[in-house]
C-alpha positions in Angstrom: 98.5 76.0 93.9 98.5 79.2 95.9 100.8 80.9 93.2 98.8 79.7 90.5 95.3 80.4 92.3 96.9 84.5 92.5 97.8 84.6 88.6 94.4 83.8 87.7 92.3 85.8 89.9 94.6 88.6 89.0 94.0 88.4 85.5 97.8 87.2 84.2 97.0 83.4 83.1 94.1 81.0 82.4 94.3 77.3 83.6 94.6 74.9 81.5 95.2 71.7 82.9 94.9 70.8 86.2 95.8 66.3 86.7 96.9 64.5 89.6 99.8 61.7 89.3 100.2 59.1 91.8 103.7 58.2 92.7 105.6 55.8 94.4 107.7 57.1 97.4 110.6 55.1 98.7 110.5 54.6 102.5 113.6 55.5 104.6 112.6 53.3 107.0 111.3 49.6 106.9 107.4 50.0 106.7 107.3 49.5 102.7 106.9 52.0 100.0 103.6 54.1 100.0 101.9 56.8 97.6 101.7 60.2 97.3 99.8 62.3 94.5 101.0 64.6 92.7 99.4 67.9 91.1 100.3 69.2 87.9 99.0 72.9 87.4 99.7 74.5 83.5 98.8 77.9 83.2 98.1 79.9 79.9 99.1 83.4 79.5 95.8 85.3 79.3 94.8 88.0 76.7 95.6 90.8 79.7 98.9 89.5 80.2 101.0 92.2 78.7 98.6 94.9 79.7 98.6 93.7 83.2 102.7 93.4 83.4 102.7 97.1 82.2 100.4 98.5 84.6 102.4 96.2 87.6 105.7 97.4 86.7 104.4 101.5 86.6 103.1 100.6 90.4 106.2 99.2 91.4 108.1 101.7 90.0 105.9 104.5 91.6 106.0 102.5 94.9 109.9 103.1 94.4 110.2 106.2 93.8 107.9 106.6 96.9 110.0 104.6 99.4 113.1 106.3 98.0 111.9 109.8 98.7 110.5 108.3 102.3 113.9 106.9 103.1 115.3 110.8 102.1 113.5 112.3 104.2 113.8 110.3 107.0 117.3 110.7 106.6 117.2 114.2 106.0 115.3 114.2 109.4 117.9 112.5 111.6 120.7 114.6 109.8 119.5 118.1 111.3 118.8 116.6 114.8 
């Protein structure tokens, strides 16, 4: 729910469905069989969807490059003590 919760507030999918299922779980021990529901989430792409993956995968990039030239340095750094 969490993961789906994120893609929509962020702008990458739409709900579409959201149902419940009740099924029947299979005790392990001898106090008979009980229920549990299930939730079924299905997601849409939205209309942003490929805008939104472009703009994600220049930040990560960036962030890369960033924490590559950090790690350098910091290397660099130890190297000339």
């Amino acid at each position: 729910m969490i993961a789906a919760e994120n893609l929509v507030r962020n702008n990458y999918a739409t709900f579409q469905e959201i149902k419940t299922k009740t099924i029947t779980v299979q005790a392990s021990n001898n106090r008979g069989d009980s229920k549990k529901a299930k939730l079924f989430i299905t997601l849409k792409r939205s209309p942003e969807f490929f805008e939104n993956m472009k703009r994600f995968n220049e930040i990560r990039e960036e962030n890369e490059k960033k924490a590559n030239t950090l790690a350098e340095e910091r290397k660099n750094a130890t190297d000339q003590q």
